[in-house]
Phi, psi and omega in degrees: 000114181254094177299109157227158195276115171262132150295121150102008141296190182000073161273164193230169177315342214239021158113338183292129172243191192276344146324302154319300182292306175308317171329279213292280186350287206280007134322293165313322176272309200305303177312327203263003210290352193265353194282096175298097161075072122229003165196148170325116184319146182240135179252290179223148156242122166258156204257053168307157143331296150247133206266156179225142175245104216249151187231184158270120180310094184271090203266144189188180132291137172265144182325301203287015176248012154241150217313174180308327201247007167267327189280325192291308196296332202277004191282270228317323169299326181290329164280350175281329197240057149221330166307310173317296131356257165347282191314295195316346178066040179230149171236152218286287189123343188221013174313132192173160199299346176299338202240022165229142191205124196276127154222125202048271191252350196237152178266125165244183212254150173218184175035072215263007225268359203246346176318149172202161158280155177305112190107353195273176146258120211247170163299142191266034179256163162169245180231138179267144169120348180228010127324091180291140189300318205300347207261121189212192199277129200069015185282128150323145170310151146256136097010302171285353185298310170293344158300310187270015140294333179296318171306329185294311184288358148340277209267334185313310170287350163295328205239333190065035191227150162288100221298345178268336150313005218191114223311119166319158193104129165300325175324272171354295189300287181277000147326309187270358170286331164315329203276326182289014188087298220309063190287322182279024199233308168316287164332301184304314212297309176330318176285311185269041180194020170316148167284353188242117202280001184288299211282354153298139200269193244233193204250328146008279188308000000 
């Protein structure tokens, strides 16, 4: 996969282009290169006028493109591959089922340009429906910021809808996995998507 970068595209509050974001991405793969099939492999960067960066074709299904009852079993993996993530002492920033791709038996990682290590200051992009309110311009990386994306992918796979198509509120989310019966799904969503990021649990968990 070869990515390249128009400078002083996609800039951000702290100043950061697409350059910039490319950087940190194929940093970011470099650290993990030891994580075997959790993320793309990084091959090369060049540091041009426009930077281009080439990865490994990280060939899978992507989640959110399989069926309903593919996606609910492959959560367990998706939280396995976000623990993995964690111990490497990164936090992705953008978890959800588009950015997860089932090979073979395991889920791995894509799109990684929203990465930081945990405690750095991250970026304020992501998805809405998998996006902790706490996360705003100059907020620290987190750990829980991707817990409570793990709740967003929750109810996508439950309910089959992208949780950002579908009224905001967590109340909302699990009403409706209660009206569909997913009453321990309900519950869970409650925990990994709590307002306060102390009391969510670990991806572990």
């Amino acid at each position: 996969i070869i990515k390249v970068g128009i400078p002083g595209v996609a800039g951000d509050h702290r100043g950061l282009d697409v350059r910039d974001r490319l950087r940190k991405e194929f940093s970011v793969l470099s650290a993990l290169s030891g994580e075997i099939g959790l993320a793309p492999r990084p091959l090369e960067w060049f540091e041009h006028e426009w930077p281009i960066a080439v990865t490994e074709d990280f060939r899978g299904r992507i989640v959110a493109e399989l069926s309903r009852a593919q996606q609910i079993s492959s959560l367990t993996s998706l939280a396995h591959a976000v623990v993995r993530l964690h111990g490497a002492g990164f936090v992705h920033g953008d978890i959800k089922l588009e950015n997860a791709v089932l090979r073979g038996q395991h889920v791995g990682l894509i799109d990684f340009e929203l990465a930081e290590h945990e405690g750095e200051v991250a970026g304020v992009g992501g998805t809405r429906g998998h996006l902790a309110p706490e996360v705003t311009a100059d907020a620290e990386a987190a750990f829980s910021r991707d817990i409570y994306a793990l709740g967003g992918c929750l109810a996508h796979a439950c309910l089959g809808v992208p949780p950002g198509l579908l009224p905001a509120g967590i109340g909302k989310l699990r009403g409706f996995l209660q009206l569909e019966g997913l009453q321990p799904a309900a519950k869970l969503i409650s925990d990994l998507c709590h307002a306060d990021p102390v009391r969510r649990p670990s991806a572990k968990d």
